[in-house]
KETORRO-980676 format. One record per atom (N, C-alpha, C): residue in one letter; atom name; z, y negated, x. Coordinates in pm, 1 decimal. Layout:
N
[A,CA,[Z,Y,X]]
...
This chain:
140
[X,N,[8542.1,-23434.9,25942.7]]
[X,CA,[8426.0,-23353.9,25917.6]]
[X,C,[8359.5,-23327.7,26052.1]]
[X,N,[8303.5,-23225.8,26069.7]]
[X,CA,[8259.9,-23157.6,26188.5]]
[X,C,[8081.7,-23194.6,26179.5]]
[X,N,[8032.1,-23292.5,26283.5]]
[X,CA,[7884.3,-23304.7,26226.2]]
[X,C,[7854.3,-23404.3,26120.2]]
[X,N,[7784.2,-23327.7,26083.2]]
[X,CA,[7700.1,-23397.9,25930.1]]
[X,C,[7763.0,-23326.6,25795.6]]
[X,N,[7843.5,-23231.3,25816.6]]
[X,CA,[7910.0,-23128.8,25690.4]]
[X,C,[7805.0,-23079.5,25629.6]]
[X,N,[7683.9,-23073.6,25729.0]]
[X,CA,[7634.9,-22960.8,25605.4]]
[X,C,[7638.9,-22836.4,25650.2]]
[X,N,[7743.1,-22803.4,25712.8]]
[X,CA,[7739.3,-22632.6,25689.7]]
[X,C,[7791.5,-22555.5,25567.3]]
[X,N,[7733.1,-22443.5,25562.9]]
[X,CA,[7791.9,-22368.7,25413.2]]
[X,C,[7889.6,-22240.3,25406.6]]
[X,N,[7971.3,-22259.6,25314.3]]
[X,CA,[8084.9,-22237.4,25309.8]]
[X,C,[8083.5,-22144.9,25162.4]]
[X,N,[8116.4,-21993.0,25152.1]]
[X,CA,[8164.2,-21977.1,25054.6]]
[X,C,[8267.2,-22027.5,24964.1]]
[X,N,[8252.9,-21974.9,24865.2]]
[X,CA,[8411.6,-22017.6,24750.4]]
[X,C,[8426.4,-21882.6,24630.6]]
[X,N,[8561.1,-21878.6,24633.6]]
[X,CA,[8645.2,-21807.5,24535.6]]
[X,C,[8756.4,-21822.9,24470.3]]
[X,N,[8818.5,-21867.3,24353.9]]
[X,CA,[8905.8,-21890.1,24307.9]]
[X,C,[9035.4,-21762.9,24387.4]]
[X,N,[9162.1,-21795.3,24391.6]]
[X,CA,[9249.2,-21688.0,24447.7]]
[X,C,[9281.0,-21581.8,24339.5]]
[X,N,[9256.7,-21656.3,24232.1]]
[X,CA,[9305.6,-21517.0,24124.4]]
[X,C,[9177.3,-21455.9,24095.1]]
[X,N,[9072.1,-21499.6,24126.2]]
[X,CA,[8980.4,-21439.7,24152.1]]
[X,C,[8925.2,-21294.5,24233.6]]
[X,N,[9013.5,-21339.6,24351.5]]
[X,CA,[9045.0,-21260.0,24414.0]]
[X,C,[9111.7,-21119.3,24411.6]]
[X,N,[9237.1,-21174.6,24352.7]]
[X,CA,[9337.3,-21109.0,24293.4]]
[X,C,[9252.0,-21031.8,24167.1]]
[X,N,[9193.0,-21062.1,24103.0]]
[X,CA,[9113.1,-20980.6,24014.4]]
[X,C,[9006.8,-20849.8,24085.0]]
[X,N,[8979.1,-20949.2,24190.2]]
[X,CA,[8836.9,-20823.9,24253.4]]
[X,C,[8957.5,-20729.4,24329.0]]
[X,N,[9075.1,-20746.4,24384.4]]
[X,CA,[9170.0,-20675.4,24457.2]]
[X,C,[9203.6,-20489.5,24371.6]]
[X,N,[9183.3,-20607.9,24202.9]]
[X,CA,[9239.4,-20497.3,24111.1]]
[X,C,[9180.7,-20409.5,24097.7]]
[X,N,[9020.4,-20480.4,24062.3]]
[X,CA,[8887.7,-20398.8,24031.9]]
[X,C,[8880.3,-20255.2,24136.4]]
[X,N,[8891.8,-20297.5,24237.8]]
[X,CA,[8915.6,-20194.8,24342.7]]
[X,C,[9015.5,-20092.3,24366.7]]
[X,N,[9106.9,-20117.8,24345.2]]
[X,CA,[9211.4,-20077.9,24316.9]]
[X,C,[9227.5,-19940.9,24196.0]]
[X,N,[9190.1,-20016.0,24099.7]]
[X,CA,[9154.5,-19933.6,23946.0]]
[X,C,[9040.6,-19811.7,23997.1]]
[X,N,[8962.0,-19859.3,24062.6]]
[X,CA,[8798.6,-19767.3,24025.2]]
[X,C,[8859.7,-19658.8,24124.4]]
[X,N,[8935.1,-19699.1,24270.2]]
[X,CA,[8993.0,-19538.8,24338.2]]
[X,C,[9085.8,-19488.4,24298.7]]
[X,N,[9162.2,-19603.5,24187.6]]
[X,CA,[9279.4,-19488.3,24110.0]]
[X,C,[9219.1,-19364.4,24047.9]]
[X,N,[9108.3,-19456.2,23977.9]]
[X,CA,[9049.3,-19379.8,23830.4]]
[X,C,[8921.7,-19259.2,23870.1]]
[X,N,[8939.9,-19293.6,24023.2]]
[X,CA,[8833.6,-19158.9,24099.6]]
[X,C,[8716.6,-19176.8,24063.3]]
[X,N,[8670.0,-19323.1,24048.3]]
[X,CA,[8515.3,-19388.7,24061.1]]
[X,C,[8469.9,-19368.7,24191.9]]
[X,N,[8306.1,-19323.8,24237.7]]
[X,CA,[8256.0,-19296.8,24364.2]]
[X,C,[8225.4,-19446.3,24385.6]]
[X,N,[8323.4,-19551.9,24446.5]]
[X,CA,[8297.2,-19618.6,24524.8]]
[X,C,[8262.3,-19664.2,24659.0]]
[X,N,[8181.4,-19792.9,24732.1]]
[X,CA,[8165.1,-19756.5,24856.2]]
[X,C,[8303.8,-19738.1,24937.7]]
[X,N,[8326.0,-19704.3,25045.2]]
[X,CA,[8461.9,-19701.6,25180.0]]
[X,C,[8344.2,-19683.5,25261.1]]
[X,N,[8463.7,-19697.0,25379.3]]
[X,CA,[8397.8,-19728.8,25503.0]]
[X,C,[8291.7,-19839.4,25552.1]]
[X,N,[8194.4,-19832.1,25601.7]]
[X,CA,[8043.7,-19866.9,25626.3]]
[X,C,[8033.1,-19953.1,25485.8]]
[X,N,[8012.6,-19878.7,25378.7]]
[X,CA,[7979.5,-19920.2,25238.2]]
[X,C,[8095.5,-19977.7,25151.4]]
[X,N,[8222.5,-20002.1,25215.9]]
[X,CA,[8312.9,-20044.5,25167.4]]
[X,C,[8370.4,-20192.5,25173.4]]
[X,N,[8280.4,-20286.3,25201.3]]
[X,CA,[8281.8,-20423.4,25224.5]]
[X,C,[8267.1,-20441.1,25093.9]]
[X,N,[8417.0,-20525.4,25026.0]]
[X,CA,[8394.6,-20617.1,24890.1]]
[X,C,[8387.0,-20723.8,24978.1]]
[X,N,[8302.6,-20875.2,24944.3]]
[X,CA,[8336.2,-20986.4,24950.8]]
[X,C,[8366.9,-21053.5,24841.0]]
[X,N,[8474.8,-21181.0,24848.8]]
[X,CA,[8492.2,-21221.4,24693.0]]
[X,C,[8400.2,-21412.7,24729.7]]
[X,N,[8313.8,-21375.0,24645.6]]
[X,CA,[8206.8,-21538.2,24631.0]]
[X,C,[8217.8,-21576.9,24533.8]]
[X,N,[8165.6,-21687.9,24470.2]]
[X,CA,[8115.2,-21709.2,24345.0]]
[X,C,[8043.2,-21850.2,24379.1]]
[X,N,[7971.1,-21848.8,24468.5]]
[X,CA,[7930.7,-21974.8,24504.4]]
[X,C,[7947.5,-22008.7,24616.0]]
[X,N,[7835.1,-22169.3,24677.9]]
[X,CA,[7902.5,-22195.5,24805.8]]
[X,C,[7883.5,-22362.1,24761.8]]
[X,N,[8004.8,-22400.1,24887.4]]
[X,CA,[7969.5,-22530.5,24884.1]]
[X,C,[7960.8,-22599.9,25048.5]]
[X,N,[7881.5,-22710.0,25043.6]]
[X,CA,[7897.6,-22782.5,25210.5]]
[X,C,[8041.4,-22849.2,25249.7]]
[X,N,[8066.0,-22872.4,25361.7]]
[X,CA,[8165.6,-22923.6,25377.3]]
[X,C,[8150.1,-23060.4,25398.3]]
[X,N,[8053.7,-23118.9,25381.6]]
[X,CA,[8027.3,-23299.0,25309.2]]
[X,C,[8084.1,-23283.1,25194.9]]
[X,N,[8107.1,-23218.5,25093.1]]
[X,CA,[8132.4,-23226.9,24971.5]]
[X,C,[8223.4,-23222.2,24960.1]]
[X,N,[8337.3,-23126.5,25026.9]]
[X,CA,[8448.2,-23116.8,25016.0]]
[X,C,[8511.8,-23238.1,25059.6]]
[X,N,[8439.2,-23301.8,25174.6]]
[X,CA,[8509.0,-23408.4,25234.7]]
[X,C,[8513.2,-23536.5,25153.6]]
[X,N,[8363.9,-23544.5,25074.0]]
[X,CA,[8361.5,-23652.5,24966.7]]
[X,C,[8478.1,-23629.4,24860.9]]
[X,N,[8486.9,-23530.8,24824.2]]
[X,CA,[8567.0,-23492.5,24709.7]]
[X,C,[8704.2,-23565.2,24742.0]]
[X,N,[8761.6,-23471.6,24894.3]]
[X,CA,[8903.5,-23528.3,24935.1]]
[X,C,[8900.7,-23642.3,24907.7]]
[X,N,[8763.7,-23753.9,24999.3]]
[X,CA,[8799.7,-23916.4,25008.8]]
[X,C,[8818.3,-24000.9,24885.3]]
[X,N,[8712.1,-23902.4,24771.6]]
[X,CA,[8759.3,-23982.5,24632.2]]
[X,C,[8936.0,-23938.4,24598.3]]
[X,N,[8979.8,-23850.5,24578.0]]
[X,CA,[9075.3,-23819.8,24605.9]]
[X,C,[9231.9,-23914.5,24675.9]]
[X,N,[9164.1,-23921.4,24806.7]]
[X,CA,[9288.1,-24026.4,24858.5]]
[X,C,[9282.3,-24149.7,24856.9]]
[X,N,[9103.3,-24209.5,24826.7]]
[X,CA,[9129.0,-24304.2,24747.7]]
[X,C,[9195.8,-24335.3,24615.3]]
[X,N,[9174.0,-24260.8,24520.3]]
[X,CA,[9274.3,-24278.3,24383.2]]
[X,C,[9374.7,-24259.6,24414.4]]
[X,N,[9433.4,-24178.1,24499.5]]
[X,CA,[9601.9,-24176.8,24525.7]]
[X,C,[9653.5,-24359.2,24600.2]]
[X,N,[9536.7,-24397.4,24642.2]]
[X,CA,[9592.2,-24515.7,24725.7]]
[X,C,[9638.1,-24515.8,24847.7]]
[X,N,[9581.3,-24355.7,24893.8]]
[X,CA,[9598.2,-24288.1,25044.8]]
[X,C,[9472.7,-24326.7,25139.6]]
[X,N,[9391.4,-24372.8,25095.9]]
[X,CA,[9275.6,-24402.6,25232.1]]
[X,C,[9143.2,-24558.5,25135.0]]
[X,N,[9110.6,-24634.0,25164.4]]
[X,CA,[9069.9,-24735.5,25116.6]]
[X,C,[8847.9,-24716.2,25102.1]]
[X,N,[8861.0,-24574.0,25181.5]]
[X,CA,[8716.1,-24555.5,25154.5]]
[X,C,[8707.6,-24398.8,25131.2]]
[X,N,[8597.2,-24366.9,25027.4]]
[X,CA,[8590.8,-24218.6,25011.5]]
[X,C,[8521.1,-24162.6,25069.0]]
[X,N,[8398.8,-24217.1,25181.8]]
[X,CA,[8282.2,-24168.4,25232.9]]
[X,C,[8407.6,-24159.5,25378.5]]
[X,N,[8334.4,-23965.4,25397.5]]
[X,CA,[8360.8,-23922.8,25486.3]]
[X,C,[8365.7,-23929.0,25665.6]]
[X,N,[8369.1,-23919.5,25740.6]]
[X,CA,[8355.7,-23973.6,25864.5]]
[X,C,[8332.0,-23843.6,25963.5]]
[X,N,[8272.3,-23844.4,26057.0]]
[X,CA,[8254.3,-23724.5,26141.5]]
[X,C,[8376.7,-23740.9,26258.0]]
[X,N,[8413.9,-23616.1,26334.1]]
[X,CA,[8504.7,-23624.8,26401.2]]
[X,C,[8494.2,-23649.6,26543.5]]
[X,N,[8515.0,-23753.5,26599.5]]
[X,CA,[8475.2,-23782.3,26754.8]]
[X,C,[8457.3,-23681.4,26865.2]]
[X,N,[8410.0,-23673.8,26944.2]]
[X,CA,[8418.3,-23555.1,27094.7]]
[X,C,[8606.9,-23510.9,27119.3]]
[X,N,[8698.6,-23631.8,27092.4]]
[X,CA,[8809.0,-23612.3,27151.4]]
[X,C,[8876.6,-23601.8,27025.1]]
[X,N,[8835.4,-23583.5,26906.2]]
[X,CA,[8988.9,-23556.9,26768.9]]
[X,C,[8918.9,-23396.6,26774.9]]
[X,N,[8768.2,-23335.0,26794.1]]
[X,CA,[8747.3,-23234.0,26810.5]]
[X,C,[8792.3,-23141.2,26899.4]]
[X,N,[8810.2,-23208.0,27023.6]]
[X,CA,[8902.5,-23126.6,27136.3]]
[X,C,[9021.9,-23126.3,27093.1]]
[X,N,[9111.6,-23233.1,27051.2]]
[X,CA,[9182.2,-23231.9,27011.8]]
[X,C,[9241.7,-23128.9,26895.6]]
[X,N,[9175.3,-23117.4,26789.4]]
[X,CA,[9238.7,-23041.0,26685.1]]
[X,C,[9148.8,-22965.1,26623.7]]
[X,N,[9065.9,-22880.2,26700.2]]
[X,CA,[9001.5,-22765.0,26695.6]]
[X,C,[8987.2,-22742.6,26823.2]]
[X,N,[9006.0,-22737.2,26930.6]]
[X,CA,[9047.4,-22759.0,27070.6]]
[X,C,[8842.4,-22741.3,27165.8]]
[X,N,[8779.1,-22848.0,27104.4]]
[X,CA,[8623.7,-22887.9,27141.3]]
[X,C,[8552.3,-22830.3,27018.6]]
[X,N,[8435.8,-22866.5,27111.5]]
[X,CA,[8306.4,-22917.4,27018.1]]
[X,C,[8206.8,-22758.3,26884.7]]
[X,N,[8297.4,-22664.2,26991.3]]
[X,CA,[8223.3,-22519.5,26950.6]]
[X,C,[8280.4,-22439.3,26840.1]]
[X,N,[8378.1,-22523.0,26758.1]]
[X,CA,[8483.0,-22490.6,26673.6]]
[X,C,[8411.0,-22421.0,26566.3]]
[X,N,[8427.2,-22313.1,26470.3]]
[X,CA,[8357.8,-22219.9,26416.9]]
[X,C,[8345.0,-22318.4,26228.0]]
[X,N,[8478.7,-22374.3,26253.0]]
[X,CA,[8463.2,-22464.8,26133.3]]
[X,C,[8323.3,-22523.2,26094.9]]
[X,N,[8272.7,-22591.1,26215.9]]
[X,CA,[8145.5,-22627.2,26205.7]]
[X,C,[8033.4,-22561.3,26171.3]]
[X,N,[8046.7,-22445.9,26152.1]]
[X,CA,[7963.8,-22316.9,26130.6]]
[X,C,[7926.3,-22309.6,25998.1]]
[X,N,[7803.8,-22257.3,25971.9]]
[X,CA,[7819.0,-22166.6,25829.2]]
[X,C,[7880.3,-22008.9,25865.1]]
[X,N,[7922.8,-21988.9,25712.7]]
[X,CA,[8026.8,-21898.0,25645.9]]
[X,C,[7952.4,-21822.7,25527.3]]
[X,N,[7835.7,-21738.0,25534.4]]
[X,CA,[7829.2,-21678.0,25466.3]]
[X,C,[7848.1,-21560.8,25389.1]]
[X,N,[7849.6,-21554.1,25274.4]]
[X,CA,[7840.5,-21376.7,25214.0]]
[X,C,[7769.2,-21368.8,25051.6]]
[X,N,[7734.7,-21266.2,25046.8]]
[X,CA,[7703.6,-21269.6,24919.0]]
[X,C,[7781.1,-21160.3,24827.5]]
[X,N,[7860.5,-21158.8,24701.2]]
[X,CA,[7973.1,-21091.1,24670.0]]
[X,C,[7873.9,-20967.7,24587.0]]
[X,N,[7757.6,-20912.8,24629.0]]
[X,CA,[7690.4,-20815.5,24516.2]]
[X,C,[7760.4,-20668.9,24525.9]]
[X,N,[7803.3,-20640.9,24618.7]]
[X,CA,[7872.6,-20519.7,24615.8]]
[X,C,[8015.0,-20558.4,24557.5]]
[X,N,[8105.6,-20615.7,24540.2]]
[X,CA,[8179.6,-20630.7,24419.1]]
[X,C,[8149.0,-20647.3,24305.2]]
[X,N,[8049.8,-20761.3,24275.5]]
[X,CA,[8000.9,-20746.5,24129.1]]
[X,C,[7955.8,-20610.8,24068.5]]
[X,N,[7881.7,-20534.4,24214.7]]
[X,CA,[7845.3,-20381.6,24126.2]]
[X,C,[7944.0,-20254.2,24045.4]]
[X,N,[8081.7,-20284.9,24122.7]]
[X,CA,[8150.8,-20243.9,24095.2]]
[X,C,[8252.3,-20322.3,23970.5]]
[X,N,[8243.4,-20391.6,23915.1]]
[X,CA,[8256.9,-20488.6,23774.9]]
[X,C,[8270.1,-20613.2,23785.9]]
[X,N,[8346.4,-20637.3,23926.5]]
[X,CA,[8364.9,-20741.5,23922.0]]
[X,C,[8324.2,-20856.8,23863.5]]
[X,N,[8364.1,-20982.3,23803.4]]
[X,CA,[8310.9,-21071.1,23698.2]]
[X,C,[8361.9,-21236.6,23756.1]]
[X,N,[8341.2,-21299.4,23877.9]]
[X,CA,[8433.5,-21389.2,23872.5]]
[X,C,[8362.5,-21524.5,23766.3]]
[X,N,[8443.2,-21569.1,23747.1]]
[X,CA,[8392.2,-21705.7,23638.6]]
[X,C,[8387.2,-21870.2,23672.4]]
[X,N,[8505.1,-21857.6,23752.5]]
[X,CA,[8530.7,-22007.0,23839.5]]
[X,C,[8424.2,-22016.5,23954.2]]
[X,N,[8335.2,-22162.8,23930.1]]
[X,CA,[8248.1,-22207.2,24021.9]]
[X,C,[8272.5,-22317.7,24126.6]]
[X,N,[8144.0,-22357.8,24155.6]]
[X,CA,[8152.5,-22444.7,24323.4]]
[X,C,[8216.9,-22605.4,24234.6]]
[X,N,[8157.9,-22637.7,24099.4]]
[X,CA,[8176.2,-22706.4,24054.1]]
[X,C,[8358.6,-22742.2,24033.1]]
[X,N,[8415.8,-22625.5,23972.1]]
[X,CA,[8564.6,-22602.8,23946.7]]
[X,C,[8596.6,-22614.1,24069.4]]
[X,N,[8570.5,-22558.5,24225.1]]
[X,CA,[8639.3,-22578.9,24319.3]]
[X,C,[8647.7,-22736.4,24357.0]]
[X,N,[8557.1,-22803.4,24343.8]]
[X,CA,[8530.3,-22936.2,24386.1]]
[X,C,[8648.2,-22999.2,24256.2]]
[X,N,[8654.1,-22964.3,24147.7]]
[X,CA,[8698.6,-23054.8,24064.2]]
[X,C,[8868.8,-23079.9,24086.7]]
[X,N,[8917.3,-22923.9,24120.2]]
[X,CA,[9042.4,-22890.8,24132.4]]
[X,C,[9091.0,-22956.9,24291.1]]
[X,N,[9011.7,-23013.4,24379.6]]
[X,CA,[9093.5,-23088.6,24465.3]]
[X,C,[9151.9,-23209.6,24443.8]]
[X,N,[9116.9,-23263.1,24380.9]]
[X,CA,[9195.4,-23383.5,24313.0]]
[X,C,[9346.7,-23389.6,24244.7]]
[X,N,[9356.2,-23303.5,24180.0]]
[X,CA,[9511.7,-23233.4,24104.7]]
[X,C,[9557.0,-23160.9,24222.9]]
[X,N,[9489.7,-23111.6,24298.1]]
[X,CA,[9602.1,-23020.2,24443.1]]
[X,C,[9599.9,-23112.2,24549.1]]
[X,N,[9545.5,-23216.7,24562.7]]
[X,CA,[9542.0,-23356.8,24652.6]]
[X,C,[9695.4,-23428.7,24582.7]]
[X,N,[9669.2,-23467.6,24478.7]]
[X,CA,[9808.4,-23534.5,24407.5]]
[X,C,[9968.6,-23445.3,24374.4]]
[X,N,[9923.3,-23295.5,24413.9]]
[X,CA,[10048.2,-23214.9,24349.6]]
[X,C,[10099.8,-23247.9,24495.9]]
[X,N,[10040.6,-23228.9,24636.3]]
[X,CA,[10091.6,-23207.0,24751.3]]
[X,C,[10130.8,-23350.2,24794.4]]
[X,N,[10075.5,-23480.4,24743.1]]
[X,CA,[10153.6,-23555.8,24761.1]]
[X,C,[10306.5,-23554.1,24711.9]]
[X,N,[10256.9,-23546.8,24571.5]]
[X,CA,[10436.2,-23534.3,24478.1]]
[X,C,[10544.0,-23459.6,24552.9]]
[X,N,[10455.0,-23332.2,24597.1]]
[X,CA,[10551.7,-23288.0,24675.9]]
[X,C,[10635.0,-23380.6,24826.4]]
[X,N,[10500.5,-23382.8,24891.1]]
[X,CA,[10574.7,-23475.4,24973.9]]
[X,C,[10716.0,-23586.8,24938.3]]
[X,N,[10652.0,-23644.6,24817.4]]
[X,CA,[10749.0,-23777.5,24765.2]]
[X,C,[10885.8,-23669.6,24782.1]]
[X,N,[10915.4,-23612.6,24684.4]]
[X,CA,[11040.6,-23535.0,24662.6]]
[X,C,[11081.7,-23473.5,24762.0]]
[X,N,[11012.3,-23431.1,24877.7]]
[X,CA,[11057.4,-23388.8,24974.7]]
[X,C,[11107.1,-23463.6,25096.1]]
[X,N,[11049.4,-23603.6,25067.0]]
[X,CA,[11101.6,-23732.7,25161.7]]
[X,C,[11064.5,-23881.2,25071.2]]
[X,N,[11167.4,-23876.2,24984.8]]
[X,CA,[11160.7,-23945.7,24926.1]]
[X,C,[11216.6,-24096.6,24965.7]]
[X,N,[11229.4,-24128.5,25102.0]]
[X,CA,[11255.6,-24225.5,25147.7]]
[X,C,[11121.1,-24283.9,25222.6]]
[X,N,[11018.4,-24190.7,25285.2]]
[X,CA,[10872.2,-24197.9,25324.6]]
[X,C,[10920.4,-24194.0,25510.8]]
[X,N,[10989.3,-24136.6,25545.9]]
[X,CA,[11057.4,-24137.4,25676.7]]
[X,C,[11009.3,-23941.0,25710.1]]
């Protein structure tokens, strides 16, 4: 975690996405006066969350897998930051905002929240292990 994790971070489900892709899609098939250009920014939101949360989420996470022995998050030193965001000015650390009202005006409807994003790391924490297993199933 970069800091204290409280920077903020949008969220969107991907088929979510894939839905607002359509919405758009449909309304210049169907010769709706939508925005382009200037006025042509969809963003896809449905919420935001901090990145403390996400990080809590993971640690409960690899604790139940039996992958890390504490769930409370940890900040990242001067040198794992140089290291693997290459220093301290890394944008990760940033907030990430948008607000999705110019898609919604155009129908958009997304339904999946900050809540569902947080819930669904746990099942995609354990699928990517499984994967791992089967993919080195010796642990080498």
């Amino acid at each position: 975690m970069i800091g204290e994790g409280k920077n903020i971070w949008p969220n969107v489900h991907i088929d979510e996405v894939a839905d607002l892709y359509r919405t758009i899609f449909d309304a210049v098939i169907n010769g709706a006066q939508i925005g382009h250009g200037r006025d042509g920014y969809y963003f896809g939101e449905n919420g935001e969350h901090t990145l403390v949360d996400v990080s809590k989420a993971i640690g409960v996470a690899l604790v139940d897998a039996g992958k890390a022995k504490l769930a409370e998050p940890t900040s990242f030193t001067p040198e794992e930051l140089d290291k693997y965001f290459g220093g301290p000015g890394s944008s990760t650390g940033a907030n990430s905002r948008c607000r999705a009202e110019h898609s919604r005006a155009i129908g958009w409807n997304p339904v999946k929240t900050t809540e569902d994003m947080l819930a669904s790391i746990k099942p995609e924490l354990h699928a990517i292990l499984q994967d791992e297993k089967q993919l080195n199933p010796h642990g080498h």
